[in-house]
DSSP file (Angstrom, degrees, kcal/mol; ACC not computed):
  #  RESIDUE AA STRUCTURE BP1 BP2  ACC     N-H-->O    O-->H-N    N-H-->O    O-->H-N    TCO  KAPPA ALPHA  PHI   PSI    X-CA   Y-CA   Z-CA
    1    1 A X              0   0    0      0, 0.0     2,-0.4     0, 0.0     6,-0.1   0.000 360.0 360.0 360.0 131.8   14.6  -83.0   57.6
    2    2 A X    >   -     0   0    0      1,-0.1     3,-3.7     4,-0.1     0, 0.0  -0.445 360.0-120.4 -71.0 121.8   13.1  -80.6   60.1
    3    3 A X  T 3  S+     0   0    0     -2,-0.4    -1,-0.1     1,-0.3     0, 0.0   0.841 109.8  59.3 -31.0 -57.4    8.6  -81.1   60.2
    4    4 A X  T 3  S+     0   0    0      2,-0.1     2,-0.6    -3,-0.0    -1,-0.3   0.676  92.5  87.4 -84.3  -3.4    8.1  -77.8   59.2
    5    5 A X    <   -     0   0    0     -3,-3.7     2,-0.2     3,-0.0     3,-0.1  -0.813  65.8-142.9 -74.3 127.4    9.9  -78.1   56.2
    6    6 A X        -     0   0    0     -2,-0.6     3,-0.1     1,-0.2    -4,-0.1  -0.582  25.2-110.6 -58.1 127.8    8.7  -79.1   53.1
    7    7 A X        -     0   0    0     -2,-0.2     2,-0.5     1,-0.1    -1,-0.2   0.126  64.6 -79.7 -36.3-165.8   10.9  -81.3   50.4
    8    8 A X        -     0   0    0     -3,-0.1     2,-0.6     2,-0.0    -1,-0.1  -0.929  32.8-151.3 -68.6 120.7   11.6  -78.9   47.7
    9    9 A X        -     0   0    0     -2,-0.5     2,-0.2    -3,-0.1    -3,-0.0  -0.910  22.6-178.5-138.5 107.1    9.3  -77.9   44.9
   10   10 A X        -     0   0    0     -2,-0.6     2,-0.2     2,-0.0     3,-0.0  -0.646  29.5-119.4 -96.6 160.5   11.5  -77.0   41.6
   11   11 A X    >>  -     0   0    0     -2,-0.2     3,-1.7     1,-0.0     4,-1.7  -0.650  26.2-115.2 -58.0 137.1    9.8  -75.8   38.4
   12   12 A X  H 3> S+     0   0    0      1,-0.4     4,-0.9     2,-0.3     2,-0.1   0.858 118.8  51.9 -48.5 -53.3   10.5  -78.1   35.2
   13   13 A X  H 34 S+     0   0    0      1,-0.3    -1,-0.4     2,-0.2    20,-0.0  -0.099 100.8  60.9 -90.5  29.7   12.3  -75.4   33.5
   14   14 A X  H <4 S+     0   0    0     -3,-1.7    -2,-0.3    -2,-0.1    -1,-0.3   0.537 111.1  40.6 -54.5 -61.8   14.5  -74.9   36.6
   15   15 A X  H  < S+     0   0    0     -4,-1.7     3,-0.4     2,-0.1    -2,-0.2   0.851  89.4  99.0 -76.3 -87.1   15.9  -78.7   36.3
   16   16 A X  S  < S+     0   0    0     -4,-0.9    16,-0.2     1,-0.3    17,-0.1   0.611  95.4  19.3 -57.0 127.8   16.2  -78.9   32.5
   17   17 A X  S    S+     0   0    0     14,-5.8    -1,-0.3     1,-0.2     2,-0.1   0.302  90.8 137.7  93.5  -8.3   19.7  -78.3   31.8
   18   18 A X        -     0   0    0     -3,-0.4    13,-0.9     1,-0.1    -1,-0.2  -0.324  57.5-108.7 -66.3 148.5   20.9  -79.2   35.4
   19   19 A X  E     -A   30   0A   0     56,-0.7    58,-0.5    11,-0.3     2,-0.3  -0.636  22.6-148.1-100.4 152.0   24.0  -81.3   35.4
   20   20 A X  E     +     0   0A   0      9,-0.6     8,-0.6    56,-0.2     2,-0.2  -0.662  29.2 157.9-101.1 138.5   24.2  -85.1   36.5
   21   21 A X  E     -A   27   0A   0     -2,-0.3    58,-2.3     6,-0.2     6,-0.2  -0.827  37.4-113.2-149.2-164.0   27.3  -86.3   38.1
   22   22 A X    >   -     0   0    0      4,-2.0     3,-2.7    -2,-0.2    58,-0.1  -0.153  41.2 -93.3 -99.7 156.4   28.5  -89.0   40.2
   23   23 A X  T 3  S+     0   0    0      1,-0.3    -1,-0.1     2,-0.1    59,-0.0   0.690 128.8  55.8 -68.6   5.9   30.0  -88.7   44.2
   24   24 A X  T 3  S-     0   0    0      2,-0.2    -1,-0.3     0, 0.0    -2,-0.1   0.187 124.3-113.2-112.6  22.5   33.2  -88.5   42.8
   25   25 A X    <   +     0   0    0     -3,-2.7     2,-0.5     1,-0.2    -2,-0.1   0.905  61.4 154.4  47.4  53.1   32.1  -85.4   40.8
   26   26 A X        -     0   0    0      2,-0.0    -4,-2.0    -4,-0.0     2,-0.3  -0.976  49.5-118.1-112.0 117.4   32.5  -87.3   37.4
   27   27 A X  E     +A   21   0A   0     -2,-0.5     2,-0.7    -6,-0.2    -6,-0.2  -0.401  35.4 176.8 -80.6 108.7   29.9  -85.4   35.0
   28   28 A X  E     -     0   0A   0     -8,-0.6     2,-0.1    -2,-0.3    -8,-0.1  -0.597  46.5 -96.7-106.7  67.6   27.3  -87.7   33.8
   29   29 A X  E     -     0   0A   0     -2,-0.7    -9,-0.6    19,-0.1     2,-0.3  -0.379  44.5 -47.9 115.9 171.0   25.3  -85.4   31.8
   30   30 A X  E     -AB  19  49A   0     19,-2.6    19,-3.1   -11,-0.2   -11,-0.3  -0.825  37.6-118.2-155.5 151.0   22.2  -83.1   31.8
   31   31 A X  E     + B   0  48A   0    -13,-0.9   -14,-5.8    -2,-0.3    17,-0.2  -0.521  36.6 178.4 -97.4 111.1   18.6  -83.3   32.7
   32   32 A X  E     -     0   0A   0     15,-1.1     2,-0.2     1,-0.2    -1,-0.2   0.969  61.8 -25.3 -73.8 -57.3   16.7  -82.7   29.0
   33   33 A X  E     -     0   0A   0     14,-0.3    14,-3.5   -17,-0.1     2,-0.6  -0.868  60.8 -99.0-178.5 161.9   13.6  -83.1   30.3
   34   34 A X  E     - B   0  46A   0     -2,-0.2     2,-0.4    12,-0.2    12,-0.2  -0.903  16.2-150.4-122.2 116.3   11.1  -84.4   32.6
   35   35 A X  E     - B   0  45A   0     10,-2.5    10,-1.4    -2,-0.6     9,-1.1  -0.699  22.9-166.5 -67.3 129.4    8.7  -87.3   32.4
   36   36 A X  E     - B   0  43A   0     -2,-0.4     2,-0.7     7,-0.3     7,-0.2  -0.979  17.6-142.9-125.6 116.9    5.5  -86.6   34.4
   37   37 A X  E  >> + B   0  42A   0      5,-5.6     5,-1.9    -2,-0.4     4,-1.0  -0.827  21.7 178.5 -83.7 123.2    2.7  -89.1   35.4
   38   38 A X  T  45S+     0   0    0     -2,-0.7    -1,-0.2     2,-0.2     5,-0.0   0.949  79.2  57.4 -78.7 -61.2   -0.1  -87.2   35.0
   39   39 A X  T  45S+     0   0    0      1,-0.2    -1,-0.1     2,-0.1    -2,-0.1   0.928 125.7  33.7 -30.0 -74.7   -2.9  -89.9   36.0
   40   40 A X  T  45S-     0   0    0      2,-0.1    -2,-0.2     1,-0.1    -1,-0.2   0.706  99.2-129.9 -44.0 -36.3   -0.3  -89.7   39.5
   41   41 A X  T  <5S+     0   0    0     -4,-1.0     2,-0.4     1,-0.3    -3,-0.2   0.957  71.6 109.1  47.8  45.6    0.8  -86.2   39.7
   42   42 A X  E   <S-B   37   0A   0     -5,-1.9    -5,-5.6    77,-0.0     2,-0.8  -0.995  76.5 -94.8-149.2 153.3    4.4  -87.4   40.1
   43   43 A X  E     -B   36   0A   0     -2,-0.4    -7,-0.3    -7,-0.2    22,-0.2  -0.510  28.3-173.5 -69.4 121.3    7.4  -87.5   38.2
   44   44 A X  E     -     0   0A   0     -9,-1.1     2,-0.3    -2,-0.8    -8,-0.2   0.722  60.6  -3.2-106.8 -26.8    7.8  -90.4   36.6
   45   45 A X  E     -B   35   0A   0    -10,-1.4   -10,-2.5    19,-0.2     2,-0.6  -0.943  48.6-131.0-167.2 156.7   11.4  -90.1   35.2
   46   46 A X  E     -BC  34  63A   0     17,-2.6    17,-1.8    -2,-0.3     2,-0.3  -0.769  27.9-143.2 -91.2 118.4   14.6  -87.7   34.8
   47   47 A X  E     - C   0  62A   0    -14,-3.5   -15,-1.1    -2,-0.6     2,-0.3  -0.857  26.7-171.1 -83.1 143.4   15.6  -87.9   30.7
   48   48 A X  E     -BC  31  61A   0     13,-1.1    13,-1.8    -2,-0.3     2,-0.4  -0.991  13.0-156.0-158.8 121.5   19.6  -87.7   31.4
   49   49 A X  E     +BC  30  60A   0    -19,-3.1   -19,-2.6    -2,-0.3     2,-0.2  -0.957  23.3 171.8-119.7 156.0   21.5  -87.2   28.0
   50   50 A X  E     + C   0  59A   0      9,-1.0     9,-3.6    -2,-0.4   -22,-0.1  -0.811  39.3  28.4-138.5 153.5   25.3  -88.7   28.7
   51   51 A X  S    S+     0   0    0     -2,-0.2     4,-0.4     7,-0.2     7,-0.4  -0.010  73.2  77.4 110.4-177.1   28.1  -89.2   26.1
   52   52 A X  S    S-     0   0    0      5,-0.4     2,-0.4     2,-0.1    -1,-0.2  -0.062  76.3 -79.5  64.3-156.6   28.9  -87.4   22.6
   53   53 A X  B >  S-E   56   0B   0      3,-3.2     3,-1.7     1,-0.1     5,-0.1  -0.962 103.8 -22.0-136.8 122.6   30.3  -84.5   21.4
   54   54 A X  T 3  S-     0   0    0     -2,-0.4    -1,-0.1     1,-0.3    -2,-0.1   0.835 124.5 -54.4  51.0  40.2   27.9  -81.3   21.5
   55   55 A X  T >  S+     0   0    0     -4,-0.4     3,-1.5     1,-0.3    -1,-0.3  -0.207 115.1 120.5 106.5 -31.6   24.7  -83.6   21.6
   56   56 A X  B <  S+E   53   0B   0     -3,-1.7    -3,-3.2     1,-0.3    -1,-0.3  -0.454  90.5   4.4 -67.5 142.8   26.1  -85.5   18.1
   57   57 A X  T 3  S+     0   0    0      1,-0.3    -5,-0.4    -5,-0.2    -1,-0.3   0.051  99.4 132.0 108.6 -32.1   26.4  -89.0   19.4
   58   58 A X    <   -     0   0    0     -3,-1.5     2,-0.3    -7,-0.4    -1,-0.3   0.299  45.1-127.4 -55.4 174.4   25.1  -88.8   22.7
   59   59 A X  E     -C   50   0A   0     -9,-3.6    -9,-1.0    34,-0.1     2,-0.3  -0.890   5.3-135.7-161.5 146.2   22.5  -91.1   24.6
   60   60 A X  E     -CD  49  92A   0     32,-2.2    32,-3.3    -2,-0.3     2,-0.3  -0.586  21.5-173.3 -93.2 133.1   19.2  -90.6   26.5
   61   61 A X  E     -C   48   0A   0    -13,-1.8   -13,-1.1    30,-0.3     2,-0.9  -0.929  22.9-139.0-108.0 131.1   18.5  -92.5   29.7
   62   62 A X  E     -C   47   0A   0     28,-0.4     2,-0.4    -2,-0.3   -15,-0.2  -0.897  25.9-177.3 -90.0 117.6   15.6  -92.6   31.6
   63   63 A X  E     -C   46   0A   0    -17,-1.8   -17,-2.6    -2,-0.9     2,-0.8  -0.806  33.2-123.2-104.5 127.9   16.7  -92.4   35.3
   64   64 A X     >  -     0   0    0     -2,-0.4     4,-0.6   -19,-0.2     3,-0.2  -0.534  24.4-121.5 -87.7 135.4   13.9  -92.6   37.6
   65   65 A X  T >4 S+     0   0    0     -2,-0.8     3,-3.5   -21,-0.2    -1,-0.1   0.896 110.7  65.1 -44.3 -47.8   14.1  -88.8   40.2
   66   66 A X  T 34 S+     0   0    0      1,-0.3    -1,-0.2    50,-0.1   -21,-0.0   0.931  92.7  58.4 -41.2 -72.5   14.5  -91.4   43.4
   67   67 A X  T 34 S+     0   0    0     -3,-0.2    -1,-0.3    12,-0.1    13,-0.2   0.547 104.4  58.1 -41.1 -12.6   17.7  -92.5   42.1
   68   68 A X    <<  -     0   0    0     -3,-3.5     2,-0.3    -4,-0.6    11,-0.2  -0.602  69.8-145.4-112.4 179.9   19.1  -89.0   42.2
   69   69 A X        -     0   0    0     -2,-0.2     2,-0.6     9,-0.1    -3,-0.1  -0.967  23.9-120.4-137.1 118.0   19.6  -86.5   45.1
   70   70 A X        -     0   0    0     -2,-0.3     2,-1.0     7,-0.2     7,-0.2  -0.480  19.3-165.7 -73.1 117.5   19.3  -83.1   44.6
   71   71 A X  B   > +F   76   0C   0      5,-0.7     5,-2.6    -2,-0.6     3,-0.1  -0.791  18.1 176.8 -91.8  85.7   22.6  -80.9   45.5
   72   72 A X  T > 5 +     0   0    0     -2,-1.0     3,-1.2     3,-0.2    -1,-0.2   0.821  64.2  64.0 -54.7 -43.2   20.9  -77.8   45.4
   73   73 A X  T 3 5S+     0   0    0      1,-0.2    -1,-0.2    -3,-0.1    -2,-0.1   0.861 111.9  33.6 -58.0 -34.8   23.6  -75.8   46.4
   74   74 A X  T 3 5S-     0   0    0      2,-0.2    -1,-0.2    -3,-0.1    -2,-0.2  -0.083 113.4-114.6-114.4  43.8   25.8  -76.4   43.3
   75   75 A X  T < 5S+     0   0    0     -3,-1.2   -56,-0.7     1,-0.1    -3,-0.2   0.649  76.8  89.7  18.4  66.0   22.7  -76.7   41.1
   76   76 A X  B   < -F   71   0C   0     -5,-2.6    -5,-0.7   -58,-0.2   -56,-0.2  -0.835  68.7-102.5-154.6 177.7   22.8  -80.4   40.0
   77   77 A X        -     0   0    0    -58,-0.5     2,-0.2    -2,-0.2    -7,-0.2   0.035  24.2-128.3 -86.2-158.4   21.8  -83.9   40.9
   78   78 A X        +     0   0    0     -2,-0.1     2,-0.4   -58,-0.1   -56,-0.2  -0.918  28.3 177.0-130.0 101.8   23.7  -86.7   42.4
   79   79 A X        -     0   0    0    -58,-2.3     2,-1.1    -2,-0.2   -11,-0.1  -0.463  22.5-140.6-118.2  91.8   23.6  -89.8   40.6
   80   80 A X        +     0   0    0     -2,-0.4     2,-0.2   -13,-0.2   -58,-0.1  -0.204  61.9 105.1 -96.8 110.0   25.6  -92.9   41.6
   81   81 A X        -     0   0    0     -2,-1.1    -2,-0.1     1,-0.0   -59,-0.1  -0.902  60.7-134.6-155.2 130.5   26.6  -94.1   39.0
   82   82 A X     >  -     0   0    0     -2,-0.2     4,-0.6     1,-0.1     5,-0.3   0.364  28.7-112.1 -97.5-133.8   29.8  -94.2   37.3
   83   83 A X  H  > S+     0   0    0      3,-0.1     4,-0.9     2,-0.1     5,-0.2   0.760 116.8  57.7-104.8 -12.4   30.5  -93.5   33.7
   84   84 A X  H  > S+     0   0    0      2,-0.2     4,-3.0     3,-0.1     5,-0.1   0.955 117.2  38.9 -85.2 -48.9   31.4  -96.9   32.6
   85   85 A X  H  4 S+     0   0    0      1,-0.2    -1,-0.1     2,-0.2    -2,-0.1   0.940 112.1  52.0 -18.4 -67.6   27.5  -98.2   34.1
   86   86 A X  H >< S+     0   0    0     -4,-0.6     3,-0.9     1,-0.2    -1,-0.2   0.879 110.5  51.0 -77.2 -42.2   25.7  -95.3   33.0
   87   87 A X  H 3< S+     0   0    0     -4,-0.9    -1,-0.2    -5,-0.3    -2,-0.2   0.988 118.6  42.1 -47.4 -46.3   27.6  -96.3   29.1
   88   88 A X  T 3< S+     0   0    0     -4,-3.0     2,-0.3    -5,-0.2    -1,-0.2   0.548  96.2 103.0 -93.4   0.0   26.3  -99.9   29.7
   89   89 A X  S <  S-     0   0    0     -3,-0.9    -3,-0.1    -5,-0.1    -4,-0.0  -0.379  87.9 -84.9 -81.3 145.8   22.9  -99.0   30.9
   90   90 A X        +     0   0    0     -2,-0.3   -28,-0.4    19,-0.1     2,-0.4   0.020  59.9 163.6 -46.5 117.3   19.6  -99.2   28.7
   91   91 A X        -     0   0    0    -30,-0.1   -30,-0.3    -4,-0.1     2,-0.3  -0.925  27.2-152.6-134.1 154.5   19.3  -95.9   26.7
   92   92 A X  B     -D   60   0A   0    -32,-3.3   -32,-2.2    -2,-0.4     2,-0.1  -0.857  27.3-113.5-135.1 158.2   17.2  -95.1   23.8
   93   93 A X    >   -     0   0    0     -2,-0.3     3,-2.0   -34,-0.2   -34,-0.1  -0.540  31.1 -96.6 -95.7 166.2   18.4  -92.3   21.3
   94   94 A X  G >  S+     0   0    0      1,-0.2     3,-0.6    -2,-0.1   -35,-0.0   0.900 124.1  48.5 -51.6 -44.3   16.8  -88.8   20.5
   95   95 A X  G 3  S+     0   0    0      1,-0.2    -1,-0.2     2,-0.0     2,-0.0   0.679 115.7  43.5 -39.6 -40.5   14.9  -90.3   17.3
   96   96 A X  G <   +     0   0    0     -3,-2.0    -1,-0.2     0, 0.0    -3,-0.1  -0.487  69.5 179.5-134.6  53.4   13.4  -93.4   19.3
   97   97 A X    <   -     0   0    0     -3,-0.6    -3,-0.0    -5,-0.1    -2,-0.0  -0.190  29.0-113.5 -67.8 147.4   12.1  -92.7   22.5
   98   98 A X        -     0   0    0      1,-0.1     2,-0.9     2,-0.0     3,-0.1  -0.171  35.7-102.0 -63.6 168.0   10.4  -95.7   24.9
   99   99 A X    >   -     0   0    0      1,-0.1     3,-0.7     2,-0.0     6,-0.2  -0.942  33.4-155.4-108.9  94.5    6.5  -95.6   25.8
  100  100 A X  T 3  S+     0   0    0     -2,-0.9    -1,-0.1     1,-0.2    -2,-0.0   0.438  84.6  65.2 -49.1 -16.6    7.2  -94.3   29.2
  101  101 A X  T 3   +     0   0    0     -3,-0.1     2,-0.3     5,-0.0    -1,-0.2   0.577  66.0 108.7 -92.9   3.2    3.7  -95.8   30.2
  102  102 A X    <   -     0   0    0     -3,-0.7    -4,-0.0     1,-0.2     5,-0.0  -0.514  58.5-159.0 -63.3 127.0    4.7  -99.3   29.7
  103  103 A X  S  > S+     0   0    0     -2,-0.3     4,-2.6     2,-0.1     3,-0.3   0.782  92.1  54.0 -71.1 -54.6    4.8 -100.5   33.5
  104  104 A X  H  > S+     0   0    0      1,-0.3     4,-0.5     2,-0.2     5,-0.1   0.774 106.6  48.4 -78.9 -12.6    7.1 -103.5   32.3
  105  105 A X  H  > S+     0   0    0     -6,-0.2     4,-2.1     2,-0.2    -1,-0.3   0.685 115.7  47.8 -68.5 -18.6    9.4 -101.2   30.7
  106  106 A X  H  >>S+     0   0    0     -3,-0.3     4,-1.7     2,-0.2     5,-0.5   0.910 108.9  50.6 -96.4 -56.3    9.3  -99.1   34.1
  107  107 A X  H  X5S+     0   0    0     -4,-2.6     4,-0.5     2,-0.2    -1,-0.2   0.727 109.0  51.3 -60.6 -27.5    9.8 -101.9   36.3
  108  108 A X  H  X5S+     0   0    0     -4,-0.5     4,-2.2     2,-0.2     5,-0.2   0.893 112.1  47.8 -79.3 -75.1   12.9 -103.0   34.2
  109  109 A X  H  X5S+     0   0    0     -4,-2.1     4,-1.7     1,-0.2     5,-0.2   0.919 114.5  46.4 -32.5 -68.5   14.3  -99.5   34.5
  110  110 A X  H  <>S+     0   0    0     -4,-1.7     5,-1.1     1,-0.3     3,-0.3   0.840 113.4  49.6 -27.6 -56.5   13.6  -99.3   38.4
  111  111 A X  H ><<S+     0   0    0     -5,-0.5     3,-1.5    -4,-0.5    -1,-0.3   0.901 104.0  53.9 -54.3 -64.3   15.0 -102.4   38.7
  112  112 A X  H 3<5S+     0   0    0     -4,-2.2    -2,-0.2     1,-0.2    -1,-0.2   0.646 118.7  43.0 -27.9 -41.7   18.4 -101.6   36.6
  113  113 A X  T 3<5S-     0   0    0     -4,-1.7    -1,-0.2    -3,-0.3    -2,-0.2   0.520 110.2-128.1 -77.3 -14.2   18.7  -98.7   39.1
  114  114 A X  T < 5 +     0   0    0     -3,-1.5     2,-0.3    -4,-0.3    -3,-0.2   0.752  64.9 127.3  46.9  49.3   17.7 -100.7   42.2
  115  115 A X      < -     0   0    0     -5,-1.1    -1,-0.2     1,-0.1    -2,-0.1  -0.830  69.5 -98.1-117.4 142.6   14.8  -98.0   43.4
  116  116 A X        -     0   0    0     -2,-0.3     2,-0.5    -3,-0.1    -1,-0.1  -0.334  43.8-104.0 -73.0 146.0   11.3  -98.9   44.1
  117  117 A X    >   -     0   0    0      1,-0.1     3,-0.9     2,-0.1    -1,-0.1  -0.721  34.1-127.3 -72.4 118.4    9.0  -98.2   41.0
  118  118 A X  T 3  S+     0   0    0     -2,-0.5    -1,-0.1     1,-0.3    -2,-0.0   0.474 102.4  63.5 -71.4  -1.6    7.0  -94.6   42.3
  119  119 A X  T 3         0   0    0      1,-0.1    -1,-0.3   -75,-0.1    -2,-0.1  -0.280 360.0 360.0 -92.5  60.8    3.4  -96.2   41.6
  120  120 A X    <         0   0    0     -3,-0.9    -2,-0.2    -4,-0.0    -1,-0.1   0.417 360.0 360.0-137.6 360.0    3.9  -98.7   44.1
């Protein structure tokens, strides 16, 4: 990345809704929503809903942002991961969401993804 550049600084409601997929362009998704550590002033996780039919059925992932890459040009992430993974990875439904400040729940995610936890 050239020094005088800056990463990229998206608005929340610019990502929501962006589409997930995989380096073989296999569509994993859309970014619901954005976890935020406040205490940090970082994002603490990408909500990634995969699977169903029109929402019915579907299931929510928390994906930690590291783990993706932002393809800016064709307004999505990159997540590699394929679909058969992402099916068998730990997901909670809309109803029953995780307590995103649990550390050992975070460290377990991180881990599952193989990405460094973003307080450490």
């Amino acid at each position: 990345m050239n020094p005088t550049t800056a990463s990229p600084v998206l608005s929340s409601s610019t990502i929501s809704g962006d589409k997930v997929v995989n380096r073989n362009g296999d569509d994993l998704g859309d970014i619901k929503d954005l976890m935020i550590d406040v205490d940090n002033g970082r994002v603490a996780y990408a909500v990634l809903e995969f699977g169903g039919l029109f929402g019915l059925g579907s299931k929510l992932f928390a994906v930690p942002l590291s783990a993706m890459e932002l393809d800016a040009e064709n307004h999505r992430f990159i997540f590699d991961q394929s679909k058969e993974s992402l099916e068998n990875a730990p997901g909670f439904d809309k109803d029953h969401w995780p307590n995103f400040s649990d550390r050992a729940w975070g460290s377990s995610v991180h881990s599952h993804y193989d990405v460094r936890p973003y307080w450490e």
